[in-house]
Structures are given as structure tokens and as C-alpha cells.
N, C-alpha and C positions, 0 to 999 in steps of 0.2 A: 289072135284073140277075136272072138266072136263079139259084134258093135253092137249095143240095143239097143230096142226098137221104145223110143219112148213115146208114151199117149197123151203128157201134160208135160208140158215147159215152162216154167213163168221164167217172166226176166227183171229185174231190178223193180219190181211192182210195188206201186204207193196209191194208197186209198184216202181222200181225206175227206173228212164231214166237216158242212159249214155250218156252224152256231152260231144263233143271230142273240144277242144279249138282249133282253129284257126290259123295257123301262118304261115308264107310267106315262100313259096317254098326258097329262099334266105336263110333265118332264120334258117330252119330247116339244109339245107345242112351246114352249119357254125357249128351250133351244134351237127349235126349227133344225135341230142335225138326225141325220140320219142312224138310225139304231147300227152300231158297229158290229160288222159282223166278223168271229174268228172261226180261224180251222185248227180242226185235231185231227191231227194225222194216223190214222189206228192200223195202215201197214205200213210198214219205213222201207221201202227196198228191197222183198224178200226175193230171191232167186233161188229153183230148184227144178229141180225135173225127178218124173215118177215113170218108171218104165211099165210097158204095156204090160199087163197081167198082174202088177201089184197092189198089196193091199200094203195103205201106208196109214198109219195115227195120225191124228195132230194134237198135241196136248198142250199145255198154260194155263194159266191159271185166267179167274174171270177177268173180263176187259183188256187180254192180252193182243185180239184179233183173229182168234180162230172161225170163229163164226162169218166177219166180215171176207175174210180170204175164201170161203166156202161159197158164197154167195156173189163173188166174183169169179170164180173158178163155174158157177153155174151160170153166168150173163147178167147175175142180179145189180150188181152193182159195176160199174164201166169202172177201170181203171185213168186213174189222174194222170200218171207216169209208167213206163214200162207194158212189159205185152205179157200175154195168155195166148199158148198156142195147144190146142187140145187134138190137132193134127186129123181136121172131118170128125173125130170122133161125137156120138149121139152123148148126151149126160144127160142123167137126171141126180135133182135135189130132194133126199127125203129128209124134212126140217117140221119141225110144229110150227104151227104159224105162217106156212111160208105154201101160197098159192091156191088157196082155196077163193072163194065166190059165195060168201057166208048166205046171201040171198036162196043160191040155187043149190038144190037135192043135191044128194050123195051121186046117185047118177049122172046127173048133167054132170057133176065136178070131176067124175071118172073121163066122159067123153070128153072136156075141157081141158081136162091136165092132159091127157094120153095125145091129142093136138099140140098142145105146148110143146111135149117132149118132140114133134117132128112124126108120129105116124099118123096113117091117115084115119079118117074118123069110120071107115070098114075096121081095119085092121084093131080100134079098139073095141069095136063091136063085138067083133070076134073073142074078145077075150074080156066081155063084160062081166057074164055069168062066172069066170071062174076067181075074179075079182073081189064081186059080193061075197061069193063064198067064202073066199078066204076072208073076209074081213070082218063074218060074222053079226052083219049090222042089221040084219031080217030087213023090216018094214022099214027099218029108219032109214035105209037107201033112200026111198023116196020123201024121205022128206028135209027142209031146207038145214043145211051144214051149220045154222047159228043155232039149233034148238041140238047141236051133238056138244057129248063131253068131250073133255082134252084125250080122256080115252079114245072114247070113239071116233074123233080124230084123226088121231094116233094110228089108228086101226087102218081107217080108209088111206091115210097116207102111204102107211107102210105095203096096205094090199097093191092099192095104185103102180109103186114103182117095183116091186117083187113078180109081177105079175107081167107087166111089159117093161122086160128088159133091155137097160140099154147097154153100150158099151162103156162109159164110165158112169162111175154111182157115187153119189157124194150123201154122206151120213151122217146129221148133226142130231147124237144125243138123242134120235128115237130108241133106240134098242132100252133103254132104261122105263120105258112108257108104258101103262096099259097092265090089264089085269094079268098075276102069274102066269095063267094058262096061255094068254096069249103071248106073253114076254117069251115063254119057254117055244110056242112055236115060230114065234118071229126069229130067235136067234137061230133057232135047227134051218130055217127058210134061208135066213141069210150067211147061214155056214154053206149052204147050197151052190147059192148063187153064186161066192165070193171064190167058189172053188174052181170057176170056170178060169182057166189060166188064159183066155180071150178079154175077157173084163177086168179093166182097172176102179178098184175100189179106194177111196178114202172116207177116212171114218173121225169124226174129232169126238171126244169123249174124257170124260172126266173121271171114267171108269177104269183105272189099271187094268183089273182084272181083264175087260171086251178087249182093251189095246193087246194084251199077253196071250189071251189065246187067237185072235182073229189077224194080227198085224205083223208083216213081213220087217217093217220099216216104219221109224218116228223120226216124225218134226215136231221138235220144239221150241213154241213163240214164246218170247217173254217183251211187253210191252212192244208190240207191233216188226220185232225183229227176230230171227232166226236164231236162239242160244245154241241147239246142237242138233243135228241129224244122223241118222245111221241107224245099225240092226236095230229091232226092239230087244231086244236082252241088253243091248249096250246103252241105250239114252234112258230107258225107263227106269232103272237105278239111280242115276244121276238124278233124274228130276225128281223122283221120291224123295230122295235126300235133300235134296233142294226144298221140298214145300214140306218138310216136316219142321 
């Protein structure tokens, strides 16, 4: 039997946020103690591995941790407990909200992220122009990222990482974004891309539908822990059932 070749590993991974309680400048000088601070643990444990060339889901419902495990799986957030072995592989995060420089142009934020990601700052050059284009923002390239909508955004995000591709790609929830025309070309782009049996994709989505046609294989979190994984024909029943 033939062993695979896997591109992400996590091992018994736990994420946790510290909340610091709230209490009136009054309050606190009266007691002279210090504001108690707690943690919530929003991954408990999870362990999985996703072999090289797959496209897997991740579904749950809100504040299950999908989000949070994506954003550790891209270096956003360091793990508390347990390990992320992504085995040299390059990744990028296509997420709203997540790594723009709202000060600087559409441009500088092209050359900045395409750096992040690990190429050099020629090789995004080289593939500036085909960037813009795809992402349809004319003149507002140059001008600064906090005067763009959540579309337009949207748009540069998705152009940014479709464009300099890496070897794993992590997908939170843009495929839903952005005008028709564009929604319809981003998903034929990212049917493209996800097709290369070289690139491992993961996708979290609240969308059935993107999980059924785009995903080899689903995980699903329910409050910070793994309820069931395997084909998507077999888990994405279950969980339908489940949040009905």
C-alpha cells in the first residue's frame, strides 16, 4: 500500500485568548487588586493531518473555532499546546480583514503581502500587472486600502493570492464576497487553481453548496473540538442534520 505524502499535520493543538475583565477605574483604586484576567480556550486539542494535493472543508457553526485554526495553520496565531507541521511548505491566507496596511495603496499592499507570503519583491513585480487586472480596481490600485469597500477588498485579496501561487492555500469565507461578476469569476479562478493535484487547499465556509462541489474531505468543529471528519458526502449530511 502506497504511504502519503502529507502537507499539514497538526498535533493535539490548543489556542487560547486571554480576557482581561473589565472594572471601573473607581473599583479598581478601592481594591488596589489587579483586573483578573481569564482564558477561553477556542481550540481544545485538535489533531489531523491533510495530504498533499487535497482540498478539505472546515465547517461549524459560529464561534466553533474555524476561523481561529486557519489563522494558526497561516503563523497568525502561535499555538499554546501541540504543533503545526506544514512540512517547508509556502501558504497563504485569503481572509477579509486579515493583512492589509489600510494607510498604504492597493499597490504597495500587493508588493507587501507578495513579501509576506516569502517571494521576492522582483518576482511580485513580475506579476503586478497581472494582479491589477484581475482584480479590476483601475485607479483605485493607487490609492490608500481604507478609502476601498469590503468588495474591493475582497477583490484585491482574492487577486493577491490567485495570482502568486503558493503551495497550500487557506480560504476563509471570501468565495461568498463581491459583486456577481466577480463572485462567478473568482470561483472558475479558484476551480483553477485548486485543480493542481501539487497544491493543498483548505476552505472553511458556511456555504454547503462551495464545500459539495470544491472539497475532497471535511472537518467538523463543534465548540473548539473535532465532531467528525472524512469524505464530504459522508460528514456533510451529518452536519446538515445536525444544525437543522
Amino acid at each position: 500500500m502506497e504511504s502519503k505524502e502529507y502537507a499539514i499535520e497538526v498535533d493535539d493543538l490548543k489556542i487560547r485568548y486571554r480576557c482581561l475583565n473589565k472594572i471601573s477605574l473607581k473599583d479598581s483604586l478601592l481594591s488596589l487588586r489587579k483586573s483578573r484576567v481569564e482564558t477561553f480556550e477556542a481550540v481544545k486539542g485538535i489533531s489531523f493531518k491533510v495530504p498533499k494535493g487535497e482540498i478539505m472543508g472546515i465547517i461549524g457553526k459560529n464561534g466553533s473555532g474555524k476561523s481561529t485554526l486557519l489563522r494558526a495553520l497561516a503563523g497568525i496565531f502561535a499555538a499554546d499546546e501541540g504543533t503545526i507541521d506544514l512540512h517547508g511548505h509556502s501558504v497563504s491566507l485569503l481572509s477579509i480583514g486579515v493583512g492589509f496596511q489600510k494607510k498604504l495603496t492597493g499597490r504597495e499592499n500587493i508588493l507587501l503581502s507578495g513579501m509576506l507570503l516569502g517571494f521576492s519583491e522582483a518576482a511580485v513585480r513580475r506579476k503586478m500587472d497581472e494582479i491589477i487586472t484581475f482584480s479590476e480596481l483601475g485607479d483605485f490600485i493607487d490609492r490608500p486600502v481604507k478609502t476601498y469597500s469590503s468588495g474591493m477588498h475582497s477583490k484585491l485579496a482574492f487577486s493577491i493570492t490567485a495570482i502568486l501561487e503558493t503551495e497550500i492555500m487557506l480560504i476563509d469565507e471570501v468565495l461568498s464576497v463581491g459583486d456577481a461578476k466577480f463572485k462567478k469569476k473568482s470561483f472558475k479562478k479558484m476551480k483553477q487553481l485548486i485543480s493542481n493535484k501539487e497544491r493543498t487547499v483548505i476552505i472553511v465556509s458556511h456555504n454547503s453548496e462551495t464545500i459539495k462541489k470544491l472539497c475532497d474531505s471535511v472537518l467538523w468543529i463543534h465548540d473548539g473540538r473535532i465532531k467528525m471528519q472524512g469524505k464530504t458526502e459522508e460528514v456533510l449530511p451529518e452536519y446538515e442534520m445536525f444544525m437543522d
